[in-house]
C-alpha positions as CSV (number, residue, x, y, z in Angstrom):
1,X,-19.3,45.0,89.1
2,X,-20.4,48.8,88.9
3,X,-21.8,49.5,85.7
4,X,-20.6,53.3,83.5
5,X,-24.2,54.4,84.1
6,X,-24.6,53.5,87.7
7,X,-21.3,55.9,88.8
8,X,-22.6,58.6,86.7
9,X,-25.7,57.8,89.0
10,X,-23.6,58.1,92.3
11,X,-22.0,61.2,90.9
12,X,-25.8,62.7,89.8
13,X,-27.6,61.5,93.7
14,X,-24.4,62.6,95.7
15,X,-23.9,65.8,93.8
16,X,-20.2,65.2,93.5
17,X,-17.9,67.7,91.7
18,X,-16.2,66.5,88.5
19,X,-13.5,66.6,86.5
20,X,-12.8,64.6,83.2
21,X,-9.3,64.0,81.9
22,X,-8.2,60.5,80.9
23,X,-10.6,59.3,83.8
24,X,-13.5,61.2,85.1
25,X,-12.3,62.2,88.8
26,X,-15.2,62.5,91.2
27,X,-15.0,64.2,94.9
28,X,-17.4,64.8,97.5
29,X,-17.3,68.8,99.5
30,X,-18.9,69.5,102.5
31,X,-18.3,73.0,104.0
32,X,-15.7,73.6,101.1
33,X,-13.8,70.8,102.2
34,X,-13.2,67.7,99.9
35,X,-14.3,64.7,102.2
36,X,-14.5,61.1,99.8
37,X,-13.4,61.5,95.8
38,X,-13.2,58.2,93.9
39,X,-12.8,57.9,89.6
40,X,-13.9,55.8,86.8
41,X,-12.1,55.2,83.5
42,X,-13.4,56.2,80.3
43,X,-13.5,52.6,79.1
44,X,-16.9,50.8,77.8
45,X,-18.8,48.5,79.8
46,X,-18.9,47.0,83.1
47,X,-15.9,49.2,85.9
48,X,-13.9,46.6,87.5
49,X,-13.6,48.7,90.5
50,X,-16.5,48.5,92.4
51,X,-14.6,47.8,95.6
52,X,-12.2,50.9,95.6
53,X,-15.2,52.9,95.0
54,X,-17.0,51.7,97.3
55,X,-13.9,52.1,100.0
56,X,-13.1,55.3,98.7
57,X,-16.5,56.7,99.3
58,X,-16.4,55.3,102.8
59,X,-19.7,53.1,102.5
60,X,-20.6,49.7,103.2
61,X,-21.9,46.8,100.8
62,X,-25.3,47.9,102.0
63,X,-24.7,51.2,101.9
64,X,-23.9,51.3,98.1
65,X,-27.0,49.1,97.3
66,X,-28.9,51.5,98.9
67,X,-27.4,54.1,97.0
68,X,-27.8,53.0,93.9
69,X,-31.4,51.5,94.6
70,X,-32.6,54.8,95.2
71,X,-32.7,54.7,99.1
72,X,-29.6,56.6,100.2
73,X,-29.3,60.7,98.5
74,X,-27.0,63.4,99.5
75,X,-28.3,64.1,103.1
76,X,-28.0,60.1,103.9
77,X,-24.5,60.1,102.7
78,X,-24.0,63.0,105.2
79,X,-25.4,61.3,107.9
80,X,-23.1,58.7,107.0
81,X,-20.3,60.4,106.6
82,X,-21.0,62.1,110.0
83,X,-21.2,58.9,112.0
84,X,-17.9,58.0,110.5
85,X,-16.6,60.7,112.1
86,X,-15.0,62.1,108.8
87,X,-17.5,65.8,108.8
């Protein structure tokens, strides 16, 4: 599970736009065009949804370790994005 403080991470290394309403909404823009957006709930503890975010941000398993072990940032996620066809 993807912990509260590790999205806000994701949102912080990714530079993703945000929103807050009963979730916090999340989206990724490239070229003013909105590319990946995932959200988390404003619940306590541990986000159930580590899975959908993961999908919705269109990386792997790896990837997302990477990410949140400090060895994917912004211009990785390009790249990544990039080979996926999707910029």
């Amino acid at each position: 599970m993807i912990k509260r403080h590790e999205f806000d991470l994701i949102v912080r290394k990714l530079e993703l736009k945000t929103r807050q309403g009963a979730h916090l909404f999340a989206w990724f823009e490239h070229d003013g065009k909105t590319i990946t957006r995932t959200r988390r709930s404003e619940q306590q503890g541990d986000l159930p949804m580590q899975h959908s975010i993961r999908q919705q941000l269109k990386l792997t398993e790896d990837q997302l370790s990477g990410l949140l072990a400090c060895h994917i940032g912004r211009d990785q996620y390009v790249e990544i994005l990039r080979a996926k066809k999707l910029l």
